[in-house]
C-alpha positions as CSV (number, residue, x, y, z in Angstrom):
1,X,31.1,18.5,-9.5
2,X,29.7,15.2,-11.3
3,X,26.5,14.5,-10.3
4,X,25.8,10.9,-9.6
5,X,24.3,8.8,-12.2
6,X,20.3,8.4,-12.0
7,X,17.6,5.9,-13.4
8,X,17.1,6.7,-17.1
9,X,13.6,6.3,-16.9
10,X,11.2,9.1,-16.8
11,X,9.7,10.9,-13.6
12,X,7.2,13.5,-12.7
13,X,8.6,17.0,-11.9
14,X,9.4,17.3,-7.9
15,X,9.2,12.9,-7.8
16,X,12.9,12.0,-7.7
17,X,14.1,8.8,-9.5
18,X,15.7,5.9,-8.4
19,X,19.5,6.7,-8.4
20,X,21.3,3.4,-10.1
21,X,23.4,2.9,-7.0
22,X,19.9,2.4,-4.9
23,X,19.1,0.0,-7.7
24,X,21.7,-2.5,-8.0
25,X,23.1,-5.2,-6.7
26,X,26.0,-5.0,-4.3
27,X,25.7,-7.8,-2.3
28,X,24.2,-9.5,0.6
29,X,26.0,-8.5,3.7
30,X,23.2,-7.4,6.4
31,X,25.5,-3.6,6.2
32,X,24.7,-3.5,2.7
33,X,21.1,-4.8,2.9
34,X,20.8,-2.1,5.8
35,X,22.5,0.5,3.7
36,X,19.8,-0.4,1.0
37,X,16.6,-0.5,2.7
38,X,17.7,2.7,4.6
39,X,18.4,4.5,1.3
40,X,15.4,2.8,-0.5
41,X,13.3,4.2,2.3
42,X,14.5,7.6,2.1
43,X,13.5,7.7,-1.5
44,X,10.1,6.5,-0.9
45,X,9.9,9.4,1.8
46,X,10.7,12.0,-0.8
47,X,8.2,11.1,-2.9
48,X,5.6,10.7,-0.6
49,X,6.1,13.8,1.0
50,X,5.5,15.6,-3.0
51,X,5.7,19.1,-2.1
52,X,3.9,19.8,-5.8
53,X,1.0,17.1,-4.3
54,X,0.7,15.8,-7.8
55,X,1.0,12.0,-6.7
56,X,-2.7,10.2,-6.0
57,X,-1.2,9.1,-2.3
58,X,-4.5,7.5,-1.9
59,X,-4.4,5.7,-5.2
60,X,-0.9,4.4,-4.1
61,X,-2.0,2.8,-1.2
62,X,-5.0,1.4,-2.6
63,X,-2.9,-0.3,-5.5
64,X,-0.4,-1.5,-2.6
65,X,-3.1,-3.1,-0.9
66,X,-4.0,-4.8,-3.2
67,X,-0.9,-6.1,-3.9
68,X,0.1,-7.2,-0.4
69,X,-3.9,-8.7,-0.2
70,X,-2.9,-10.5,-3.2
71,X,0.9,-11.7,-1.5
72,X,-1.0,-12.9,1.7
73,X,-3.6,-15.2,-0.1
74,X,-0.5,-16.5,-1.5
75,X,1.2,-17.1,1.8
76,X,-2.3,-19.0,3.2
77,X,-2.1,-20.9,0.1
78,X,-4.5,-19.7,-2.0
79,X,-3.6,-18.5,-5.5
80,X,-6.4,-15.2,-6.5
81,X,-5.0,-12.9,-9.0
82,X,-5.1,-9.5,-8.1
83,X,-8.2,-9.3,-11.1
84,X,-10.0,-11.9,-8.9
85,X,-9.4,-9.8,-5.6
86,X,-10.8,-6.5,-7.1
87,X,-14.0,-8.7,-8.3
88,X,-14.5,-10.2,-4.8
89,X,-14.4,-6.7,-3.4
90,X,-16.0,-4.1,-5.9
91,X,-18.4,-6.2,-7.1
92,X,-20.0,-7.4,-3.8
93,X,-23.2,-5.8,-2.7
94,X,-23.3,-3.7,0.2
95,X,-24.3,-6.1,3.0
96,X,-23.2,-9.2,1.4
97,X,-20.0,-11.1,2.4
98,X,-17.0,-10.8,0.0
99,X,-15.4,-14.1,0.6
100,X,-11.9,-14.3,2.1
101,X,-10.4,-13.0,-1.1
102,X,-12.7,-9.6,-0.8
103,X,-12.0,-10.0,3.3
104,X,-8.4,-9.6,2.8
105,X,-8.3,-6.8,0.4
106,X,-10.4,-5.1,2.5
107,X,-8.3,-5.2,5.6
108,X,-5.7,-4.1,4.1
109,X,-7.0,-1.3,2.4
110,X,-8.5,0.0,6.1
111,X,-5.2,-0.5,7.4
112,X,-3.4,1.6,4.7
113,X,-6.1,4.7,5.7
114,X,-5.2,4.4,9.3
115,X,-4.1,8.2,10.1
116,X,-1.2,7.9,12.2
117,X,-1.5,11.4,12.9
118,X,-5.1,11.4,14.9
119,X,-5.1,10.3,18.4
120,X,-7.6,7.7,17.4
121,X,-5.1,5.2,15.5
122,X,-4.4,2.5,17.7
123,X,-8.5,1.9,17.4
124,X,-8.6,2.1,14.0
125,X,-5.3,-0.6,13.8
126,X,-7.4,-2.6,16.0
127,X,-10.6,-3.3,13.4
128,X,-7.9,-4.6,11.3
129,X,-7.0,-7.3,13.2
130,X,-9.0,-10.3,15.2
131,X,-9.8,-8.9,18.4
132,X,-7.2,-11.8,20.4
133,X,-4.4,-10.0,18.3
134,X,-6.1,-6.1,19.1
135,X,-5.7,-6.9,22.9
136,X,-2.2,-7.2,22.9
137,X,-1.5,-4.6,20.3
138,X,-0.8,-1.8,22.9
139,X,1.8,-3.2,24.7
140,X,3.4,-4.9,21.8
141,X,4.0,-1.6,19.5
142,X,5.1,-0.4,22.9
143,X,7.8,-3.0,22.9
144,X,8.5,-3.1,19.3
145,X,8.9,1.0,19.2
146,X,11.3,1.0,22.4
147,X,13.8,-1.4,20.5
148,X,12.1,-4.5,22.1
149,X,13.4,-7.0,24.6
150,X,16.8,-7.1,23.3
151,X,17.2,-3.5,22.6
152,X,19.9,-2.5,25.5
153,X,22.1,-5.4,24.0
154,X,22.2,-3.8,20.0
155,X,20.5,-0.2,20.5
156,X,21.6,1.2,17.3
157,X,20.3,-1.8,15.6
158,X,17.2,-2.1,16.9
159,X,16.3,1.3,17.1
160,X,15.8,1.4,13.7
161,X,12.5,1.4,11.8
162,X,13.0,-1.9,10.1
163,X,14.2,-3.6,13.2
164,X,11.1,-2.1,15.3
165,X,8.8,-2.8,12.0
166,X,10.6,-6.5,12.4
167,X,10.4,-6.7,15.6
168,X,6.1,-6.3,15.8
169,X,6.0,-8.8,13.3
170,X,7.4,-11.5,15.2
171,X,5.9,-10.5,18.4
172,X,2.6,-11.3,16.6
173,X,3.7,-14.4,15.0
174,X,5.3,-15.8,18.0
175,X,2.2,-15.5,19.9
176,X,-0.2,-15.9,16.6
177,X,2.0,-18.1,14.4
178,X,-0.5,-18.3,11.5
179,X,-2.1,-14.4,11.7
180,X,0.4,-13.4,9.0
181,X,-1.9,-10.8,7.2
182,X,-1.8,-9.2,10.6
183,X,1.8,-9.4,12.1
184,X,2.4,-7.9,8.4
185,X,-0.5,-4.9,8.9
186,X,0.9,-4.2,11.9
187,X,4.7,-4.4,11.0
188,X,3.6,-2.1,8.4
189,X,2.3,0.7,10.8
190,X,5.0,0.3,13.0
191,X,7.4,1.3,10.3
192,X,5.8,4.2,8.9
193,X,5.2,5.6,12.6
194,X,8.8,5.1,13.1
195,X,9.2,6.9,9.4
196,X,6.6,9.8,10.7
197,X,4.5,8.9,8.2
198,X,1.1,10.2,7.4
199,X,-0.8,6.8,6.7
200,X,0.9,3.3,6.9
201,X,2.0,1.9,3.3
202,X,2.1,-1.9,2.6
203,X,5.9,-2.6,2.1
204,X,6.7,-5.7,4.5
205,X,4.1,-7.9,2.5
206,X,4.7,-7.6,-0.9
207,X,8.2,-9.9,-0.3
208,X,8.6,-11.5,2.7
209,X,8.3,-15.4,2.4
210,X,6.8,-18.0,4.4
211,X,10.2,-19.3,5.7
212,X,10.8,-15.5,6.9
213,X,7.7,-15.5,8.9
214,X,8.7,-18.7,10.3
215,X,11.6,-17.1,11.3
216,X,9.9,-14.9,12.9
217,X,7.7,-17.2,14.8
218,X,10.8,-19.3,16.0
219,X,12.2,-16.1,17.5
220,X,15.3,-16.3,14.9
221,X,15.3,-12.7,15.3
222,X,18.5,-11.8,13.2
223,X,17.1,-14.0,10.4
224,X,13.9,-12.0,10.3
225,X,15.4,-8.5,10.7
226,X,17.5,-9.0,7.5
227,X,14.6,-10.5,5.5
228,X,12.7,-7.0,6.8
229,X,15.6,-5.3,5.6
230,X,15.4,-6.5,2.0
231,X,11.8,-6.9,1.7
232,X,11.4,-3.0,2.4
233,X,14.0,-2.3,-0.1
234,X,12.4,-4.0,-2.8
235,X,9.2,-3.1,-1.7
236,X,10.1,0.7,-1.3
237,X,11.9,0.7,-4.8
238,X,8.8,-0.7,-6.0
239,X,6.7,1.6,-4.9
240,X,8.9,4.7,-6.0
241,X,8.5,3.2,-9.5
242,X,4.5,3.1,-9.0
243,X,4.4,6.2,-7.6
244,X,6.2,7.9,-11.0
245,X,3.8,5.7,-13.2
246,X,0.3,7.0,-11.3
247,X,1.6,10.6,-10.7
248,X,1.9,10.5,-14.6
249,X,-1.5,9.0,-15.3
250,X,-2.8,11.4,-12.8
251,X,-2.1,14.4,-14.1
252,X,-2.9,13.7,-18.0
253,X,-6.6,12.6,-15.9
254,X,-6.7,15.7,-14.7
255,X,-5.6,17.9,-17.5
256,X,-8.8,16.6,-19.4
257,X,-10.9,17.2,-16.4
258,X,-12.0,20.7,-17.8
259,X,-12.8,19.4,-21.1
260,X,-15.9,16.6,-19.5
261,X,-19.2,18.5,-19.4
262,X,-21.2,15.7,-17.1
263,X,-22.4,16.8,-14.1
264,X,-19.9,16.1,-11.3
265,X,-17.3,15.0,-13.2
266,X,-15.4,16.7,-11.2
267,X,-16.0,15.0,-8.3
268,X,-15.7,11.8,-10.3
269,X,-12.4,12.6,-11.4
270,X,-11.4,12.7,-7.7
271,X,-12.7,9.4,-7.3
272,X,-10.6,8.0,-10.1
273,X,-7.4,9.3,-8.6
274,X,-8.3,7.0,-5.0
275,X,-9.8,4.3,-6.1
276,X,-8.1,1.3,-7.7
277,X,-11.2,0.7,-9.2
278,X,-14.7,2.5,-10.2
279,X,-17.7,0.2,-10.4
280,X,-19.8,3.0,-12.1
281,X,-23.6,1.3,-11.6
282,X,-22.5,1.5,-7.6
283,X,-19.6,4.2,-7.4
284,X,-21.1,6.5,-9.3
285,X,-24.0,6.3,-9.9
286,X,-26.4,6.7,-8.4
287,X,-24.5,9.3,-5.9
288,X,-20.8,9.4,-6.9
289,X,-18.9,7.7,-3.8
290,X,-18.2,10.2,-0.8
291,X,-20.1,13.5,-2.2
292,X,-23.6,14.1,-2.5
293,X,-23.5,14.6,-5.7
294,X,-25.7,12.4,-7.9
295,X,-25.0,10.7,-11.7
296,X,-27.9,8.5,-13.8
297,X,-26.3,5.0,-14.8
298,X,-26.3,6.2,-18.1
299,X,-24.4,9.2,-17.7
300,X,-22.0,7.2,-15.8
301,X,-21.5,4.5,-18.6
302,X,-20.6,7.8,-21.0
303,X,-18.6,9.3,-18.5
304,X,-16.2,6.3,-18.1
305,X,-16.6,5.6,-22.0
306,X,-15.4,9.1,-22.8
307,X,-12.5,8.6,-20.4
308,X,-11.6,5.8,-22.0
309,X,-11.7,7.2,-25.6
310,X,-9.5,9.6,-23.8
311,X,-6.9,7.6,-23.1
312,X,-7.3,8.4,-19.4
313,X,-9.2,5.7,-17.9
314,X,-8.9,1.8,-19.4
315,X,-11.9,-0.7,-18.9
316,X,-9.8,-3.1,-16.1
317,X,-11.8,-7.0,-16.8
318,X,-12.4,-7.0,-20.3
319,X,-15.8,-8.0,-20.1
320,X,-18.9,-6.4,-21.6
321,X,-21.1,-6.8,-18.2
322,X,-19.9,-6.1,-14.3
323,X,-16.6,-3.1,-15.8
324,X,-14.6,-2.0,-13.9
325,X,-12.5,1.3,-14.6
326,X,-9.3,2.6,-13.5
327,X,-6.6,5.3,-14.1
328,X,-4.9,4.5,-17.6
């Protein structure tokens, strides 16, 4: 038998591509953008669940934060790049206020480590949200998960994860009309619980529009179900594509790892491969970041210099003062 045609570009061994038919366009009738977002998804969940655990899953979600931080600036009206987001946050003291910019990366990179696994998510969902939109949050996912209000009159519909994912959103925005960053977060985790997911991903975020989430806040609940529906297929495409890209730059970082000499380079490798970005003078140095484990400044500058002579790593702001590094 012919096997379907696939994505030319390259992929990691055990990451499948993006098949072509996933990829392009065949209409805009809510059963195709269904059809899409369902298949899109089911991609996504292949790679995620990487049997060969060669993708930086951490990494991923770190570098989708960042993203949807950098989408919902947008939709308050601000216009950071994602450059000027990683400044606000890796370069703040500890103890000192990021700024909004920093703020929102920050929520939504405690939102993506959520473990939906442990009986203690629901409280960790709730420091990523004001507290008026953490008190409701139980009976709202409650809702959202059984199908919501309307469920008995379209079951099959709104049983799905996109329509219970769609569903939280606009029970936060009805209520909270301009709490987008949260409807979103918690749209987000509503999906990926739906999905049986490990951690919640940021999808919904990265292209949903203002007019969608005033859909949702006007209760046009149709409208905003098929805006969910493509948003998550773009989104999940998206971050199939990412994954490929950082499960390749992860494993040429970690076949140099035995060639560095520095003492716990190891263990700085590891934080390469979870953090969109390494401040060494604070990240590693002068413990490296979660270990014990501690590194001079100096030996952190040549650490990250001979990563970067090794093609791994690249120097992320171009400046000579305040680098950042991250997986090349």
């Amino acid at each position: 038998m012919r096997k379907p045609a696939a994505s030319t570009e390259s992929h990691p061994p055990y990451l499948a591509p993006l098949p072509l038919w996933v990829t392009q366009n065949h209409g805009k009738s809510p059963e195709t953008e269904a059809f899409l977002s369902g298949a899109s998804l089911a991609m996504l969940h292949m790679v995620l669940a990487d049997p060969a655990e060669i993708l930086p899953a951490e990494l991923l979600r770190n570098r989708l934060a960042l993203r949807a931080a950098a989408a919902c600036l947008k939709l308050e009206g601000r216009r950071e790049s994602e450059a000027d987001i990683r400044d606000a946050f890796y370069l703040a003291r500890a103890g000192d206020a990021m700024g909004p910019t920093g703020e929102m990366f920050a929520r939504w990179r405690k939102a993506s480590a959520v473990g939906l696994k442990g009986a203690d998510w629901l409280a960790r969902l709730k420091t990523c949200v004001p507290e008026p939109v953490a008190e409701e949050l139980p009976e709202w996912i409650d809702t959202a998960m059984a199908g919501g209000p309307a469920a008995s009159a379209d079951a099959a519909a709104a049983g799905s994860p996109v329509a219970q994912a769609a569903c939280m959103i606009g029970l936060v925005m009805n209520v909270f009309p301009r709490e987008e960053a949260s409807a979103l977060i918690c749209g987000d985790l509503v999906l990926a619980r739906a999905l049986g997911w490990a951690h919640p991903v940021p999808l919904l975020g990265l292209h949903l529009k203002r007019g969608d989430l005033r859909d949702a806040s006007e209760g046009r609940v149709e409208d905003l179900r098929l805006a969910c529906h493509r948003a998550v297929a773009r989104s999940a495409q998206d971050a199939v594509r990412l994954s490929h890209d950082l499960a390749r730059r992860a494993r040429r970082l970690r076949d140099v790892a035995p060639k560095l000499r520095a003492k716990g380079s190891g263990e700085a490798v590891a934080l390469f491969l979870r953090e969109d970005a390494v401040l060494p003078s604070a990240m590693l140095a002068p413990k490296i970041k979660g270990t014990n484990v501690s590194m001079t400044d100096r030996a952190a500058r040549r650490l990250c210099d001979r990563l970067v002579e090794l093609g791994v790593v690249r120097e992320l702001t171009g400046r000579s003062t305040f680098r950042l590094y991250g997986v090349a």
